[in-house]
N, CA and C atoms as a LAMMPS dump frame, in Angstrom:
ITEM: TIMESTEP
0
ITEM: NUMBER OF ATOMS
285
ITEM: BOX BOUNDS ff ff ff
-5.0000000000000000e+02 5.0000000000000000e+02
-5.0000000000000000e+02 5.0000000000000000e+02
-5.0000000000000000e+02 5.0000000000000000e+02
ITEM: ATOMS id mol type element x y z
1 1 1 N -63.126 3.378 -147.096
2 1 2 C -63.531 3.625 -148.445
3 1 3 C -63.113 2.463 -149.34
4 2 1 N -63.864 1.909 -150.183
5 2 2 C -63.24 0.71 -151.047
6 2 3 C -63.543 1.13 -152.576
7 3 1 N -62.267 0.623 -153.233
8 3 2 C -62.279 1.316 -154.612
9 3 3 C -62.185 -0.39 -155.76
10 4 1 N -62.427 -0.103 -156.844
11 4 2 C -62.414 -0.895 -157.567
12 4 3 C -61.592 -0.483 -158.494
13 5 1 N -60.291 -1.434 -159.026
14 5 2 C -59.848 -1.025 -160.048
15 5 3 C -59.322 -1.932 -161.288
16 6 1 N -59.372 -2.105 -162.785
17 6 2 C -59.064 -2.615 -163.586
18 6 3 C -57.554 -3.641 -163.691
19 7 1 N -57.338 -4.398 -163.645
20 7 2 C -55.641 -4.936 -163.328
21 7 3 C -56.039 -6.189 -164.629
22 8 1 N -55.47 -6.164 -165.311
23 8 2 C -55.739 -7.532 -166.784
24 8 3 C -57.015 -7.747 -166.701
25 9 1 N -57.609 -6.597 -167.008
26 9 2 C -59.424 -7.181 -167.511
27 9 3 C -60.433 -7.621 -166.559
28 10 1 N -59.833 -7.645 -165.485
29 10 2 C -60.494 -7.923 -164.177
30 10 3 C -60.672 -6.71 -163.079
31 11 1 N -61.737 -6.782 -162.213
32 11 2 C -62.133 -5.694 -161.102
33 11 3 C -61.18 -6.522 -160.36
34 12 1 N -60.485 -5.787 -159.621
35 12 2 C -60.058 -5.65 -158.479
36 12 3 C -60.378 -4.78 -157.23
37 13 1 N -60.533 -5.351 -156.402
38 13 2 C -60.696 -4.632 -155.186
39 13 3 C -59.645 -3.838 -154.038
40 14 1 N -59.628 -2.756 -152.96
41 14 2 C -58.804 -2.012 -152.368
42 14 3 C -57.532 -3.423 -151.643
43 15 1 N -58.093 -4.45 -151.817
44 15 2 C -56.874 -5.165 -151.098
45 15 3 C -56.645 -6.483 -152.136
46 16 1 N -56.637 -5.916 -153.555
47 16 2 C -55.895 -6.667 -154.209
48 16 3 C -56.596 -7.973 -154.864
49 17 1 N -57.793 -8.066 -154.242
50 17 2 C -58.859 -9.537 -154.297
51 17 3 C -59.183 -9.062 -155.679
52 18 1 N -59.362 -10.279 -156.561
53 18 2 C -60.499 -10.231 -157.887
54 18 3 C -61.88 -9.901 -157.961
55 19 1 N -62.877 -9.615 -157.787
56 19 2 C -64.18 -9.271 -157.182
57 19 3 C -64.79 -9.761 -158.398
58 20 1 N -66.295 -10.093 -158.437
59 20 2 C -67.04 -10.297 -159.335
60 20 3 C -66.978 -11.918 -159.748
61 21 1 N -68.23 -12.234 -160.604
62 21 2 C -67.647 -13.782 -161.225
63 21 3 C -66.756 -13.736 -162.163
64 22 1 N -66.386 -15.557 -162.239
65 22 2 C -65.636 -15.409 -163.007
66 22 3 C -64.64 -16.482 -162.857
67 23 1 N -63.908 -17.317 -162.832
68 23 2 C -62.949 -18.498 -162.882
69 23 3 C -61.885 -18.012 -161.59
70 24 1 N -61.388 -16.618 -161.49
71 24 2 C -60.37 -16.074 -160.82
72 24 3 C -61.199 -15.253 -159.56
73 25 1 N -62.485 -15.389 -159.122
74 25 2 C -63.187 -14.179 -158.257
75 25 3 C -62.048 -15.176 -157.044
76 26 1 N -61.924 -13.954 -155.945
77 26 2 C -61.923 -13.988 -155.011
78 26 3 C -60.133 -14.472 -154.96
79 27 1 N -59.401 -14.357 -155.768
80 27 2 C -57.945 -14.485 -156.106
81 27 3 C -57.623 -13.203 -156.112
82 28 1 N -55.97 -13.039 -155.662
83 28 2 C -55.14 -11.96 -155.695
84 28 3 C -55.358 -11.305 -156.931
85 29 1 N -55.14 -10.551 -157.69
86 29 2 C -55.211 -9.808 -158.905
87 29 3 C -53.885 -10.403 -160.163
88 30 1 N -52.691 -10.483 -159.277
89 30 2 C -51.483 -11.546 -160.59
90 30 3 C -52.328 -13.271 -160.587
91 31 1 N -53.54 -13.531 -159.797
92 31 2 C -53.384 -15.332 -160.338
93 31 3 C -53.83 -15.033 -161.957
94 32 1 N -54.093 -14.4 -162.712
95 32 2 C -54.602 -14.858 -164.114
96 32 3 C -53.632 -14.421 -164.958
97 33 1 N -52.146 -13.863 -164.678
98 33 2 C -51.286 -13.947 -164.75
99 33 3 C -50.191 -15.209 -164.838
100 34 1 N -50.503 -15.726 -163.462
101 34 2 C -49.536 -16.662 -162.791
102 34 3 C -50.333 -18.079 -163.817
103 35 1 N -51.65 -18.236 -163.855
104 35 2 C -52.455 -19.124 -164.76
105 35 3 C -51.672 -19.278 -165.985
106 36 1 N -51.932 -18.199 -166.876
107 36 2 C -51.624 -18.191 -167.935
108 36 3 C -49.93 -18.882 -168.483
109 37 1 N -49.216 -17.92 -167.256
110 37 2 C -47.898 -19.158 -167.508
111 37 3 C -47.997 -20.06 -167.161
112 38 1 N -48.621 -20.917 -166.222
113 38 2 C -48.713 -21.678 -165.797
114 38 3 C -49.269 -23.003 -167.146
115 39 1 N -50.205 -22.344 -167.835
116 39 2 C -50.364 -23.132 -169.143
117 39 3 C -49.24 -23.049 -170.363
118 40 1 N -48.782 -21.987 -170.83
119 40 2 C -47.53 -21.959 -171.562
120 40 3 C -46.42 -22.607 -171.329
121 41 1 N -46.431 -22.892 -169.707
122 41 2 C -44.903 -23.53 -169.102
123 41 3 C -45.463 -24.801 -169.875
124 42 1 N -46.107 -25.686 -170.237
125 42 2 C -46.471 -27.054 -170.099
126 42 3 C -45.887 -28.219 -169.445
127 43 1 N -45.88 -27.381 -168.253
128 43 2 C -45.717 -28.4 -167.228
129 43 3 C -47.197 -28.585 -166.512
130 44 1 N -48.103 -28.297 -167.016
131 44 2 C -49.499 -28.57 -166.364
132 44 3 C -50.301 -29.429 -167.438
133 45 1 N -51.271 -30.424 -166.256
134 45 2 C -52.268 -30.565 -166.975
135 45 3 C -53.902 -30.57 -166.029
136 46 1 N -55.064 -30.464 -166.649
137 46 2 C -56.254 -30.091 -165.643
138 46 3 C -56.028 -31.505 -164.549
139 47 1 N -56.596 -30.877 -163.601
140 47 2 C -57.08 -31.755 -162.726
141 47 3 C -55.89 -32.026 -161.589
142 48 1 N -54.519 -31.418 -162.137
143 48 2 C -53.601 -31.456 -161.331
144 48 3 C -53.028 -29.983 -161.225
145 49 1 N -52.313 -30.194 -159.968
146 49 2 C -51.712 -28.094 -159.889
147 49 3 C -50.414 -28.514 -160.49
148 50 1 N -50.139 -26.831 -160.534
149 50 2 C -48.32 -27.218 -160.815
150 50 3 C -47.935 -25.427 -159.642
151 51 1 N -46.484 -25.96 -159.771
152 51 2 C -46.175 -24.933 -159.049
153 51 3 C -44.875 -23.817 -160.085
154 52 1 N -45.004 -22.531 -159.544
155 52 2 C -44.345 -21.92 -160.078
156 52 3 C -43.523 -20.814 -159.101
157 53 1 N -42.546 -20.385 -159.929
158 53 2 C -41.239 -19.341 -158.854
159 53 3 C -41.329 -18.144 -159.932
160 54 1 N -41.586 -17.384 -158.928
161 54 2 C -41.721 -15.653 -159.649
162 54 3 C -40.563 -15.236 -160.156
163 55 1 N -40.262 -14.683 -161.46
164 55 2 C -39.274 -14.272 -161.375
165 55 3 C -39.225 -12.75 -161.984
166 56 1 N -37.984 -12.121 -162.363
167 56 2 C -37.825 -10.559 -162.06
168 56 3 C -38.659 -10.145 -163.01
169 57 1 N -39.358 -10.374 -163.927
170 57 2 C -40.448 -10.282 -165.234
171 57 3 C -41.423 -9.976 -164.749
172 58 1 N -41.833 -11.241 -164.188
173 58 2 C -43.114 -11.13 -163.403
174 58 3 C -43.242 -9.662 -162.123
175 59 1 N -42.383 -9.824 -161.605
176 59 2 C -42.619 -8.736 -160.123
177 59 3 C -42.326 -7.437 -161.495
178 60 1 N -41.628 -6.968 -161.874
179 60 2 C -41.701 -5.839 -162.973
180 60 3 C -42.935 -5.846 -163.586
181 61 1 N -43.381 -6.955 -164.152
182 61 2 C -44.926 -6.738 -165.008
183 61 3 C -46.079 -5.561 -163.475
184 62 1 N -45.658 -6.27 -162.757
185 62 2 C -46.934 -5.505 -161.47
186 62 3 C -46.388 -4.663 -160.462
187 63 1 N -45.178 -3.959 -161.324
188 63 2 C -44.793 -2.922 -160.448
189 63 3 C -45.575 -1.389 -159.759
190 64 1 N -46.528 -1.605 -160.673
191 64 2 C -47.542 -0.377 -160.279
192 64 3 C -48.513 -0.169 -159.942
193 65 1 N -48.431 -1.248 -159.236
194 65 2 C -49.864 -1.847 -158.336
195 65 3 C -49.854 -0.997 -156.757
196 66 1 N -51.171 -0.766 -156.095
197 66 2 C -51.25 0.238 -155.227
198 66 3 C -50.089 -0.349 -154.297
199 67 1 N -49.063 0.467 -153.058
200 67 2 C -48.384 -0.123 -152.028
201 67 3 C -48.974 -0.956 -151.469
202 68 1 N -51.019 -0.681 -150.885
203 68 2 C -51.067 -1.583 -150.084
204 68 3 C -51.487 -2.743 -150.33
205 69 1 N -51.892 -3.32 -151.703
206 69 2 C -51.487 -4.734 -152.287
207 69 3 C -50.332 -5.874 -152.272
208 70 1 N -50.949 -7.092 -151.683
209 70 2 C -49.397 -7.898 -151.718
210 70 3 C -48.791 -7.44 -152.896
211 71 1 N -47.611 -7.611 -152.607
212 71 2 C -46.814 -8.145 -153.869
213 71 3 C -45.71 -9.323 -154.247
214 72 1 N -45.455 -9.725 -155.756
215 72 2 C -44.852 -10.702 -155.902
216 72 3 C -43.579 -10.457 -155.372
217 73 1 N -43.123 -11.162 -154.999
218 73 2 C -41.17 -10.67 -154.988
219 73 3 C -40.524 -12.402 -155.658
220 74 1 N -39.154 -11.651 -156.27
221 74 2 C -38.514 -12.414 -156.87
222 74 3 C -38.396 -13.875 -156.398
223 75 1 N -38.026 -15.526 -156.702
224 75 2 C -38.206 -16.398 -155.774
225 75 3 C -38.946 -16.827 -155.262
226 76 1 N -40.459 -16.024 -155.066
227 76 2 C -41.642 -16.355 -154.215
228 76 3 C -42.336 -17.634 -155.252
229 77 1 N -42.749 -19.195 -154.5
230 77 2 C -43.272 -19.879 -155.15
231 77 3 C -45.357 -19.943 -155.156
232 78 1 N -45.552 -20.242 -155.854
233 78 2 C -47.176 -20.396 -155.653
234 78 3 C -47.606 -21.614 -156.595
235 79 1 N -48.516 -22.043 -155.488
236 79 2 C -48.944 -23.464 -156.52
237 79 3 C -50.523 -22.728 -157.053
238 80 1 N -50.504 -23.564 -158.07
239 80 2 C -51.601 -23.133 -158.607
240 80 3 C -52.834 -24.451 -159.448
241 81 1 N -54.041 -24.045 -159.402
242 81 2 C -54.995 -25.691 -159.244
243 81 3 C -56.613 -25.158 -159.634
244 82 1 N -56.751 -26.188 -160.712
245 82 2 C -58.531 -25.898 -161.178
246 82 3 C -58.939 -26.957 -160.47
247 83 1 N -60.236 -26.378 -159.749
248 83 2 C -61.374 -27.38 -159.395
249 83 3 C -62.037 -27.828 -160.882
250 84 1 N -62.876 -28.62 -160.272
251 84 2 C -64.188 -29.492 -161.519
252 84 3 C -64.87 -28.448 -161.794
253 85 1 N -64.915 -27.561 -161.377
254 85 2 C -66.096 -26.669 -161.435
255 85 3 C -65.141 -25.504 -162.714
256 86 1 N -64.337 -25.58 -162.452
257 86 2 C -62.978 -24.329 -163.518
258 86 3 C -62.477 -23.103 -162.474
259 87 1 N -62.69 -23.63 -161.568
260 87 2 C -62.324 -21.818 -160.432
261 87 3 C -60.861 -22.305 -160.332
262 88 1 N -59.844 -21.431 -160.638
263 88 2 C -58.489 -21.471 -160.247
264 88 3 C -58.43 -21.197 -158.814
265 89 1 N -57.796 -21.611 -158.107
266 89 2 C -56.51 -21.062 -156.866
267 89 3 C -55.517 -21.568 -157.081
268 90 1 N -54.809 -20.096 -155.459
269 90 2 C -53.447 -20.203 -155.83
270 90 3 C -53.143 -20.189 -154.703
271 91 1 N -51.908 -20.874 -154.117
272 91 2 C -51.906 -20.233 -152.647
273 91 3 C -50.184 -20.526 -152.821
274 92 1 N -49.314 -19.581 -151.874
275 92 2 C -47.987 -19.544 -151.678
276 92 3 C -47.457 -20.791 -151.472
277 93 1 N -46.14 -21.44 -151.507
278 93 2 C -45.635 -22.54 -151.018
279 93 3 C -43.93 -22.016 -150.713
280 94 1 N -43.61 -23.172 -150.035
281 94 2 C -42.262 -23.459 -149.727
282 94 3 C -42.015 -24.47 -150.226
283 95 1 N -42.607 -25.196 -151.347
284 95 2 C -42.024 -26.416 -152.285
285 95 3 C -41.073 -26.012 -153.103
């Protein structure tokens, strides 16, 4: 059965994916989250990623997200990067 559900203004799908168009489709449901600081930190600028470390804010902001969705945990890093086109990704690191 697959369900769709609302998470910051975005569809989300039963395993957490962004669904639909959109700059963030096909991203976990926290990248437009993780984005957004990611611009406030100003440690970014386009065309280059930056990386970021979750911290206890963040994993609390998405505490009530279904069990079987990843989730953030404290420490966890993710880099994060616009193509030319404006589509964000994000993918985990050990940097």
């Amino acid at each position: 059965m697959s369900i769709t559900i609302k998470v910051l203004d975005y569809t989300v799908n039963n395993y957490g994916i962004i669904v639909g168009p959109g700059k963030f489709s096909g991203e976990l449901y926290f990248v437009p989250y993780l984005w957004e600081q990611a611009l406030e930190d100003g440690d970014f600028s386009p065309g280059r990623g930056t990386t970021l470390k979750v911290a206890k804010e963040d994993v609390e902001r998405f505490a009530h997200v279904p069990e079987s969705w990843p989730k953030l945990a404290v420490g966890q890093k993710y880099t994060l990067w616009e193509d030319a086109q404006g589509f964000v990704y994000c993918e985990e690191t050990n940097v």
